[in-house]
C-alpha positions in Angstrom: 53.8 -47.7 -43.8 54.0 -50.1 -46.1 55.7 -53.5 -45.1 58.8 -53.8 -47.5 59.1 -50.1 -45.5 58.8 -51.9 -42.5 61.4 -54.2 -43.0 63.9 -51.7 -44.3 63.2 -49.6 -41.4 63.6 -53.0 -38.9 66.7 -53.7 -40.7 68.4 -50.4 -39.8 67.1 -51.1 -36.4 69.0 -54.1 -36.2 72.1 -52.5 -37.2 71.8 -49.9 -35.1 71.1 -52.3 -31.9 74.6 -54.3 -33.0 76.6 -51.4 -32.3 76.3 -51.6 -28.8 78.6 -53.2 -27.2 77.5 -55.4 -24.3 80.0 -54.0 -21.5 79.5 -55.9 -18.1 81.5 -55.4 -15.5 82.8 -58.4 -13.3 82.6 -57.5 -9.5 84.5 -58.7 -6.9 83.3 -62.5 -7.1 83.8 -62.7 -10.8 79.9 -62.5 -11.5 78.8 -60.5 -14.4 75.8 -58.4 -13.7 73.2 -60.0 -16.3 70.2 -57.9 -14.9 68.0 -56.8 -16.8 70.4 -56.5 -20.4 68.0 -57.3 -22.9 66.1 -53.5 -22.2 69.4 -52.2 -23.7 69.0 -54.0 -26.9 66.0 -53.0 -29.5 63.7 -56.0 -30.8 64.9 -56.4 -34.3 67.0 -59.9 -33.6 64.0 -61.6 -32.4 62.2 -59.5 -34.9 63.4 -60.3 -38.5 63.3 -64.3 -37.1 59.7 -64.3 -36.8 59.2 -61.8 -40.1 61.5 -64.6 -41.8 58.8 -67.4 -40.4 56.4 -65.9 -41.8 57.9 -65.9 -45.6 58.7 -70.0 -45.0 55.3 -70.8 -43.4 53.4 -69.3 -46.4 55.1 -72.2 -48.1 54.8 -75.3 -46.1 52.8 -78.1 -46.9 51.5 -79.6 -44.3 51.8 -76.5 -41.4 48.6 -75.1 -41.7 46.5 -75.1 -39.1 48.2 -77.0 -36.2 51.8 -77.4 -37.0 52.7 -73.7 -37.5 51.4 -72.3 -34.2 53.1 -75.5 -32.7 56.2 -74.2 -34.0 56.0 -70.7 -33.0 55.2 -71.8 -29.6 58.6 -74.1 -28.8 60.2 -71.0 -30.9 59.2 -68.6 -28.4 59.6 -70.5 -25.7 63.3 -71.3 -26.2 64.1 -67.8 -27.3 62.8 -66.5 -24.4 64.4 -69.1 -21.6 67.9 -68.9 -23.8 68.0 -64.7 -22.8 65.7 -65.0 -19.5 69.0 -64.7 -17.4 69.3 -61.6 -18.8 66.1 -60.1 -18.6 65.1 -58.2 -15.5 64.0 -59.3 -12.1 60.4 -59.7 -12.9 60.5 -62.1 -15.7 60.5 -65.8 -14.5 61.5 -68.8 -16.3 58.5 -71.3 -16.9 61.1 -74.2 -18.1 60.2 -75.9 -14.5 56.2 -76.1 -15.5 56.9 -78.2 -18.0 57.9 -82.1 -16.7 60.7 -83.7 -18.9 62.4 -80.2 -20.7 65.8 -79.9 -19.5 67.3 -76.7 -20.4 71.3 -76.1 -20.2 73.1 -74.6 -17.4 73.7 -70.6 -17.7 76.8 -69.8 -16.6 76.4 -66.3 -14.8 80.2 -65.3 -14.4 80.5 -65.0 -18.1 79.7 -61.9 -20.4 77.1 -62.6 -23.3 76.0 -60.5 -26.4 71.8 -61.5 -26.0 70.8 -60.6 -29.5 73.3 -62.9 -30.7 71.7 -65.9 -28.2 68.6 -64.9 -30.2 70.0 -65.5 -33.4 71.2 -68.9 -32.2 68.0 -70.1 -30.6 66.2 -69.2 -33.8 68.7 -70.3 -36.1 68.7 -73.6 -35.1 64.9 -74.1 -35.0 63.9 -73.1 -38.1 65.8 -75.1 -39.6 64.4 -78.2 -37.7 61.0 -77.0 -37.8 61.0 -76.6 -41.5 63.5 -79.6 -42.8 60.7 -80.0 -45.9 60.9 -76.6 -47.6 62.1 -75.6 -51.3 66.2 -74.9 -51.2 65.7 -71.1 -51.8 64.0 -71.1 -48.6 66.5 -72.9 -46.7 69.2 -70.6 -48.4 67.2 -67.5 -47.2 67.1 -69.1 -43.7 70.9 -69.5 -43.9 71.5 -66.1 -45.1 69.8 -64.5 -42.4 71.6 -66.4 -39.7 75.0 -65.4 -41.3 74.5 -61.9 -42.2 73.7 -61.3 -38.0 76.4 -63.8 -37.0 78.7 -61.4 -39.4 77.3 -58.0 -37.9 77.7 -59.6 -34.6 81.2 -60.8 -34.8 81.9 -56.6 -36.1 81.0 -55.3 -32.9 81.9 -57.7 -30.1 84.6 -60.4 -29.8 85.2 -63.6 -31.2 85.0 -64.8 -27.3 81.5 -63.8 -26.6 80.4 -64.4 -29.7 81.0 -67.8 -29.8 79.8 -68.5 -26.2 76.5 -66.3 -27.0 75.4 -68.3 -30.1 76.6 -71.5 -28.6 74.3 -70.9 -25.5 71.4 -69.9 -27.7 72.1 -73.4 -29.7 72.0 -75.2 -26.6 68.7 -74.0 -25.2 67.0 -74.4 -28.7 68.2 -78.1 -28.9 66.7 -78.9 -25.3 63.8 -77.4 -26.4 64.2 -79.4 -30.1 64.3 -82.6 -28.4 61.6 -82.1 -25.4 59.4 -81.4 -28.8 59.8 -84.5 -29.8 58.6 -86.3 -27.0 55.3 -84.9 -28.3 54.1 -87.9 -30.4 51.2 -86.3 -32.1 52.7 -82.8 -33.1 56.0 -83.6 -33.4 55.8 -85.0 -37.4 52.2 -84.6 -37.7 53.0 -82.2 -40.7 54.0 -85.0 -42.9 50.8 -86.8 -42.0 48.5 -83.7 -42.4 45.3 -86.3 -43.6 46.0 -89.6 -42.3 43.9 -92.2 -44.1 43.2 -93.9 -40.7 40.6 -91.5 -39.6 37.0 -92.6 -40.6 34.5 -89.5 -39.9 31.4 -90.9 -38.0 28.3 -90.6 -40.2 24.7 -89.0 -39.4 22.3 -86.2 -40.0 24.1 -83.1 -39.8 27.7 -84.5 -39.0 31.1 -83.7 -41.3 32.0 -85.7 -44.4 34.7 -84.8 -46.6 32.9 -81.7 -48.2 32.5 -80.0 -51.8 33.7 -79.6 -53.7 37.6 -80.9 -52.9 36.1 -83.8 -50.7 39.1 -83.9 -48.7 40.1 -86.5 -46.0 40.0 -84.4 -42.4 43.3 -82.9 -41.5 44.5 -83.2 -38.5 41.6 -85.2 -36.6 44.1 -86.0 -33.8 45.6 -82.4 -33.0 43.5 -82.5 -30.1 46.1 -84.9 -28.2 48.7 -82.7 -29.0 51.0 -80.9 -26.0 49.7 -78.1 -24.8 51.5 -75.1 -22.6 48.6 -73.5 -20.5 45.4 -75.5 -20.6 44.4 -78.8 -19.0 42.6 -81.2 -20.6 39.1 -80.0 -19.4 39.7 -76.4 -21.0 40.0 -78.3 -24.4 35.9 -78.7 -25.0 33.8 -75.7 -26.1 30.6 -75.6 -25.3 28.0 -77.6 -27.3 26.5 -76.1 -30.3 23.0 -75.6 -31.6 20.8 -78.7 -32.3 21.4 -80.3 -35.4 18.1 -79.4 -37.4 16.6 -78.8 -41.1 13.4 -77.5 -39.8 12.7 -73.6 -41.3 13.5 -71.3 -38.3 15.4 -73.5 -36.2 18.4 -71.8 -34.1 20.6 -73.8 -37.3 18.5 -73.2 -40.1 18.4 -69.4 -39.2 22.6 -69.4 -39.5 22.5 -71.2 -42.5 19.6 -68.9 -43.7 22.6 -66.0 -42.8 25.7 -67.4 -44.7 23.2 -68.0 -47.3 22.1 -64.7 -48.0 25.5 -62.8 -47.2 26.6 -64.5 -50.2 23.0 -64.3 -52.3 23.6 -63.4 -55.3 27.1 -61.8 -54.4 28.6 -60.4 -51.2 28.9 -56.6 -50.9 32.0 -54.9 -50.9 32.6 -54.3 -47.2 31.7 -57.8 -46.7 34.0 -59.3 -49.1 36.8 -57.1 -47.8 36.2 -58.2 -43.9 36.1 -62.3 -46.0 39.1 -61.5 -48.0 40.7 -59.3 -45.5 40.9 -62.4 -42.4 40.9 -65.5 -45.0 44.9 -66.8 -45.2 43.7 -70.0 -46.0 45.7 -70.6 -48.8 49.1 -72.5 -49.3 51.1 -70.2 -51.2 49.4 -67.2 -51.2 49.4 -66.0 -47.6 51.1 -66.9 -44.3 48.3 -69.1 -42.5 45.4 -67.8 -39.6 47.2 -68.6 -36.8 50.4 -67.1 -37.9 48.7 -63.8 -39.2 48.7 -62.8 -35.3 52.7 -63.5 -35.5 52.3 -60.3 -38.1 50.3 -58.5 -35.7 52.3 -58.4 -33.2 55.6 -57.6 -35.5 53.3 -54.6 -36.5 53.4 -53.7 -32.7 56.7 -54.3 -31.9 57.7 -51.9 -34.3 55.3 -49.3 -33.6 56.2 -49.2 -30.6 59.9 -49.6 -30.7 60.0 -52.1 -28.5 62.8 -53.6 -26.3 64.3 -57.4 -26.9 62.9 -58.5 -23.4 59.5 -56.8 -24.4 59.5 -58.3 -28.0 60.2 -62.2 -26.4 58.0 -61.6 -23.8 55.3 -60.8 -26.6 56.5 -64.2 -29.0 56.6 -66.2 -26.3 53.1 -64.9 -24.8 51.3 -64.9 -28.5 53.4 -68.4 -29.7 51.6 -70.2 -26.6 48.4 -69.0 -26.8 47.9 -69.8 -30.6 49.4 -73.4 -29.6 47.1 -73.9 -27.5 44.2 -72.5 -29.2 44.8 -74.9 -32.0 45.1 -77.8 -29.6 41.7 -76.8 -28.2 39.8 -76.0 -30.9 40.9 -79.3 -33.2 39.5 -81.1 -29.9 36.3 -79.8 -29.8 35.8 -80.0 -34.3 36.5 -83.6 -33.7 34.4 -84.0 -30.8 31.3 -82.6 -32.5 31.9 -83.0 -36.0 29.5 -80.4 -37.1 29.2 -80.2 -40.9 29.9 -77.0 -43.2 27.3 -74.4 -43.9 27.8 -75.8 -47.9 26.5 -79.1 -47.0 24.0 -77.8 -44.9 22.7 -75.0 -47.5 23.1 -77.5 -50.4 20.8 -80.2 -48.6 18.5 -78.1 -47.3 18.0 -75.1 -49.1 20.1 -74.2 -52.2 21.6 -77.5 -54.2 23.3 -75.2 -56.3 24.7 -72.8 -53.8 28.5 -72.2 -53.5 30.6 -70.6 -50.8 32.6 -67.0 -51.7 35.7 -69.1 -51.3 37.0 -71.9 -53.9 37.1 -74.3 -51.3 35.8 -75.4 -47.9 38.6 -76.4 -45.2 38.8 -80.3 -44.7 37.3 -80.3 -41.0 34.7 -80.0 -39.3 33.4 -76.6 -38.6 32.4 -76.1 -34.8 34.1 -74.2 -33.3 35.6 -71.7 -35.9 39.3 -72.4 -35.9 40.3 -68.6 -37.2 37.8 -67.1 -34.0 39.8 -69.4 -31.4 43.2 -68.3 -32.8 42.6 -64.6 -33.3 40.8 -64.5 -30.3 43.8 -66.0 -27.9 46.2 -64.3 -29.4 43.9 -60.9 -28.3 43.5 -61.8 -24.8 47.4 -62.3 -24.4 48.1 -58.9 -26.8 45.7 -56.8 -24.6 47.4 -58.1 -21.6 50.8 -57.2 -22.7 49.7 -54.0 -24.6 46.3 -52.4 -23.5 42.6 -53.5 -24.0 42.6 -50.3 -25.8 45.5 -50.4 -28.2 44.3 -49.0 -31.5 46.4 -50.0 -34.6 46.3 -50.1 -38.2 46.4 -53.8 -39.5 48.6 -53.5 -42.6 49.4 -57.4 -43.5 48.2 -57.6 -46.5 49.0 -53.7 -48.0 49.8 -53.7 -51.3 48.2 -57.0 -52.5 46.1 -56.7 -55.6 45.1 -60.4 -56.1 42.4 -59.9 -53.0 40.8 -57.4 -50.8 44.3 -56.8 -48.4 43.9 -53.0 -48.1 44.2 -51.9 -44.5 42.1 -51.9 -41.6 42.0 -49.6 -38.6 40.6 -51.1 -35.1 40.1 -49.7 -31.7 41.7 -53.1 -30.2 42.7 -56.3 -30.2 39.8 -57.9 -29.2 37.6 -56.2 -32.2 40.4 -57.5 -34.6 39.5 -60.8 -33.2 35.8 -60.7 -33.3 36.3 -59.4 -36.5 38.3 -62.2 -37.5 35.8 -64.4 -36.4 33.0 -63.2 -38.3 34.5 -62.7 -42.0 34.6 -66.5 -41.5 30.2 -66.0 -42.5 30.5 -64.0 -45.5 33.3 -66.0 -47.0 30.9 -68.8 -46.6 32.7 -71.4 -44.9 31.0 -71.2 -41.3 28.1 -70.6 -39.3 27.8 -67.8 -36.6 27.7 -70.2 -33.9 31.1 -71.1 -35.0 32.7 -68.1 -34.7 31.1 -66.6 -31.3 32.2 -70.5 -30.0 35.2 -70.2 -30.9 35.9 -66.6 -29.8 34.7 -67.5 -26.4 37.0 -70.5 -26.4 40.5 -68.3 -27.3 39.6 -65.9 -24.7 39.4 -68.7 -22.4 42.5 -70.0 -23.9 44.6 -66.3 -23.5 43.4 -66.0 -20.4 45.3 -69.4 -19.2 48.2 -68.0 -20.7 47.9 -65.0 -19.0 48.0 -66.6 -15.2 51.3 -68.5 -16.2 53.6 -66.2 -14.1 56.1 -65.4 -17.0 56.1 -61.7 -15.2 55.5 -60.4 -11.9 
């Protein structure tokens, strides 16, 4: 299924879940029985919020790599504690793990319509999170809010309408302004290459790389807040030893990426390259947010409830926060130069990646691998470690290799993720098996917060 299909079919969804009513009856002590009402609603609220993200992030400047899954995280995060109240017995709140955030009081005796706290919650934080963007995109975030506050206001009353969005605003600005307390994330996006950072120098280490020669984005992401790992789950493990001599552990990668892309790469390797890549402003949503589409592909596969879909945002958002915080620590920590620099020094001066352009940072670990891969340990928890699906984000595009790909689970879309990172040229093996290792590490922190029982 195509996903303009998927939208339209989402979009009746959504239409479909506003027609019920929410209908809770006050017992004797004037309580209304909140338990477990977001299994009676169907995802699409939550759902067309994060499908809309993923149009404005493509956009950006300035989001990719860290500030987008920073975003999605505090998104999910207050989307999830704005309707937790709500949502069955065995979904906590995790607002109290997290010194400083001071979420509003719920106010239990009083009926609430949840997929209209949604749209509030997510309302409200797009359009802090992305105060930069063209006007069309602001009008599209404006349009989306008022066409469910309209549908909303159809089916329930003005009364619990009013208190339902105001409650979702509420939550969403507490979150809002705990983010900001955050003093490397929080406006890091207008500061993606700061001109204070001065690469350290040496055989082997980055330097602004060809052919762009870019200043390094982001070389302080690694201070940035993190959700589910401490400070001493922020260091992968060392790579390789720096070396130029011929069969060396190094020389052998470089030998690899060298010859995957000698004199061309062949078609199932350029598709895997092409497939994975979303580096590019404009063109594609970015490589942490690609698991965002992922698990919108799920969600609708599998018809899934509102408590199930924030459960999965708030799950994936984390994970991929966290994975960038940890894998920006370690680049900058070992500042391990790109295979181009390495190849053109040492073997090839004339050699050139598959891609236009080499990312401005270093290259160890492989940012993609510790993204896809966190986002995979927290998926398989949620969904199966054998959940086989069809990866259809890119169907339909003719300007690169997008066709879809079938996978047997999660974790082989990660690894696989990983590696097209070799054949598009633009890092070495040890990179992406690092860096897998670290998101899997990372998921797995995510996975012992006690969100559920």
């Amino acid at each position: 299924m195509s996903r303009m299909l998927l939208r339209y079919k989402a979009l009746g969804m959504m239409l479909a879940v506003l027609l019920v009513v929410s209908s809770c009856r006050k017992d004797d002590n004037n309580v209304v029985d909140t338990t477990n009402q977001l299994s009676k609603f169907q995802a699409s609220s939550a759902w067309v919020w994060n499908e809309m993200f993923l149009e404005v992030e493509r956009y950006a400047d300035g989001y990719r790599p860290g500030p987008a899954p920073r975003a999605l995280g505090y998104m999910g995060l207050s989307a999830f504690e704005a309707c937790q109240p709500g949502m069955a017995d065995d979904y906590n709140s995790i607002a109290e793990l997290y010194p400083g955030l001071r979420l509003p009081t719920f106010d239990a005796s009083q009926e609430y319509h949840w997929p209209t706290v949604v749209n509030g919650s997510y309302a409200y934080l797009m359009k802090r999170f992305f105060p930069h963007v063209a006007a069309d995109l602001k009008f599209k975030i404006h349009q989306l809010e008022s066409r469910l506050d309209e549908e909303a206001l159809n089916r329930i009353s003005r009364e619990v309408f009013t208190r339902s969005k105001q409650h979702g605003e509420a939550v969403a600005r507490a979150v809002y302004e705990w983010s900001g307390t955050d003093p490397i994330g929080h406006n890091a996006f207008l500061n993606a290459r700061p001109i204070s950072y001065v690469p350290p120098t040496g055989t082997g280490l980055w330097q602004p790389t060809y052919p762009d020669y870019g200043r390094g984005m982001f070389p302080y992401w690694g201070n940035a807040r993190t959700f589910a790992i401490s400070e001493s789950d922020k260091l992968c493990r060392p790579p390789v030893p720096i070396s130029e001599a011929p069969g060396s552990a190094l020389w052998n990668q470089a030998k690899q990426v060298h010859d995957l892309n000698t004199p061309t790469l062949a078609f199932e390797e350029q598709w895997i390259a092409e497939f994975w890549s979303d580096d590019d402003l404009n063109l594609t949503f970015s490589p942490p947010s690609r698991w965002i589409a992922v698990a919108d592909q799920v969600i609708d596969h599998e018809d899934a409830s509102l408590d199930l879909a924030l459960y999965t945002y708030l799950k994936v958002g984390l994970a991929i926060n966290d994975a960038g915080v940890a894998a920006w620590h370690s680049k900058y920590h070992y500042n391990i130069e790109r295979p181009v620099s390495y190849i053109r020094r040492v073997m090839d001066p004339n050699w050139d990646t598959h891609h236009p352009y080499t990312p401005s940072f270093p290259a160890y670990p492989s940012g993609h691998a510790t993204f896809g891969a966190a986002a995979a340990e927290v998926l398989s928890d949620i969904y199966g470690n054998n959940y086989a699906m069809i990866d259809r984000c890119h169907e339909g595009r003719t300007d690169f290799l997008g066709m879809p790909r079938s996978f047997n689970s999660f974790k082989e879309m990660a690894e696989e993720n990983g590696y097209s990172r070799l054949p598009l040229g633009v890092h070495f093996l040890m990179d992406a098996t690092s860096g897998v290792e670290l998101g899997y590490s990372v998921g797995a922190k995510v996975n012992q917060l006690r969100i559920k029982k």
